[in-house]
C-alpha positions as CSV (number, residue, x, y, z in Angstrom):
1,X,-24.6,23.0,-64.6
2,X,-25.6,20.7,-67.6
3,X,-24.9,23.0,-70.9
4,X,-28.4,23.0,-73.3
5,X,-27.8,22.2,-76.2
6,X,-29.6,24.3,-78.9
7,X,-32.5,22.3,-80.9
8,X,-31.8,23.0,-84.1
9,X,-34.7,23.6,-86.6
10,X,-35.5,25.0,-90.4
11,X,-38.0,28.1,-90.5
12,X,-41.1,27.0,-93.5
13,X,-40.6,31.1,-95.0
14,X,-42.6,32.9,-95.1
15,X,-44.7,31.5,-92.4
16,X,-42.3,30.3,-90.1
17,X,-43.5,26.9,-89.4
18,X,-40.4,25.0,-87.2
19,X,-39.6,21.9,-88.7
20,X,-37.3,20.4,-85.6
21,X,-34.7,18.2,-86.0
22,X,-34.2,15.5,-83.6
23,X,-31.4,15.9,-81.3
24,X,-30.3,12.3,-81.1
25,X,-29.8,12.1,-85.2
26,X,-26.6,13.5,-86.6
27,X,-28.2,13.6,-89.9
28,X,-31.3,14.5,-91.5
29,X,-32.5,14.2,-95.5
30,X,-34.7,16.5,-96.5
31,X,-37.0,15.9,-98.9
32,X,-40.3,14.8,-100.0
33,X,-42.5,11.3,-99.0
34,X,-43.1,9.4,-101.7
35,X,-44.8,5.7,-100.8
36,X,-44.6,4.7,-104.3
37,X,-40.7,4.8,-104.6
38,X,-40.0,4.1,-101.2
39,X,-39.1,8.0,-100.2
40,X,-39.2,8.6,-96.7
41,X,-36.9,11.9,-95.9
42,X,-36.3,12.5,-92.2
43,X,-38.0,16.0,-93.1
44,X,-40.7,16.2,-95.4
45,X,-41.4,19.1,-97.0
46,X,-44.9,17.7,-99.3
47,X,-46.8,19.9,-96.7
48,X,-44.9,23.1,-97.8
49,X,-45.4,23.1,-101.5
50,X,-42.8,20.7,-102.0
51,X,-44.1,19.0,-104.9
52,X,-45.1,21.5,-106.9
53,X,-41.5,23.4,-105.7
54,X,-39.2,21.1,-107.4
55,X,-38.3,19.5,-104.2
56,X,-36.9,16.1,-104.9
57,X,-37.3,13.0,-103.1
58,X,-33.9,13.1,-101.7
59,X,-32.6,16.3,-101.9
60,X,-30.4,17.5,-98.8
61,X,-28.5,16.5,-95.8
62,X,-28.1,18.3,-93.1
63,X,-25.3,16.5,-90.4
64,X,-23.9,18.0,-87.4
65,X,-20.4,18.0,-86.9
66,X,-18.4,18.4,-83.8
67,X,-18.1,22.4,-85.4
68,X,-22.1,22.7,-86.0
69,X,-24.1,21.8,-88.6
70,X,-23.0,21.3,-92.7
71,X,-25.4,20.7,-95.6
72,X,-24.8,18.9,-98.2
73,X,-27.2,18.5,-101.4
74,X,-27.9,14.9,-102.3
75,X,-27.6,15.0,-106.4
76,X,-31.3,17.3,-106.5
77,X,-33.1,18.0,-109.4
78,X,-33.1,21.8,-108.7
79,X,-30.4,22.1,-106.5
80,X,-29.6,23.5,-102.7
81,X,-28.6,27.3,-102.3
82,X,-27.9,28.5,-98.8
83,X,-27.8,32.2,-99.1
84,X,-28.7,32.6,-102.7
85,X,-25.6,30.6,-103.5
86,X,-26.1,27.2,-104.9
87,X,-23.8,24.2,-103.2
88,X,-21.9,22.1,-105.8
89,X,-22.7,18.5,-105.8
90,X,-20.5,16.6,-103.6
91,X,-19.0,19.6,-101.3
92,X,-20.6,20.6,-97.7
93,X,-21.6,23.9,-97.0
94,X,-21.4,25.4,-93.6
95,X,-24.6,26.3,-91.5
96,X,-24.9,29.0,-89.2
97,X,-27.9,30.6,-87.1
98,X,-29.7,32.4,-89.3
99,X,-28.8,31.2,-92.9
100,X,-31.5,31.2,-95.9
101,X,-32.0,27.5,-97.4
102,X,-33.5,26.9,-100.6
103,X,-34.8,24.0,-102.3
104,X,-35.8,23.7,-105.4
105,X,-38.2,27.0,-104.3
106,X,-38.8,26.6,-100.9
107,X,-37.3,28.5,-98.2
108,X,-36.3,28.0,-95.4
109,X,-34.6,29.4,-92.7
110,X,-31.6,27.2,-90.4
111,X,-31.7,28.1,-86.7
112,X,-30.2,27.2,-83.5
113,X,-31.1,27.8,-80.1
């Protein structure tokens, strides 16, 4: 029988709106649209509070690996934290079902299946 993969999504907190990510990308920058400077994230957050929540433009990755998914912050203004700890510029953090993202101040919440 054909294995389902898991869609992977991010949780809007608190109200739990499911951002998907698309299955056939292996990565995704999330961020905020910006027409003016060309910004066109794969996820926008602008709808969320975004802009006024120190989102930048460019501010995370999130890849899948052949071990899951990783996150990586993409030089932010405000930085990434995945479970209230903030990722240093340049390293990938781990993602597992479950974990609390934070941008700038919007949270999120990273599940699978």
């Amino acid at each position: 029988a054909e294995i389902e993969q898991p869609a992977p999504r991010l949780l809007v907190l608190p109200a739990g709106t499911a951002l998907m990510l698309d299955p056939d990308k292996d990565r995704h920058v999330i961020g905020r649209i910006d027409p003016a400077s060309g910004s066109f994230p794969d996820i926008d957050l602008v709808p969320f509070g975004g802009e006024e929540g120190g989102v930048s433009r460019r501010h995370a990755q999130i890849a899948r690996t052949e071990q899951g998914f990783v996150i990586e912050d993409l030089n932010s203004v405000n930085y990434t934290f995945v479970n209230k700890h903030k990722i240093l510029r340049g390293t990938v953090q781990e993602l597992k079902d479950g974990d609390e993202i934070r941008l700038g101040r919007v949270l999120l919440r990273f599940r699978i299946g």
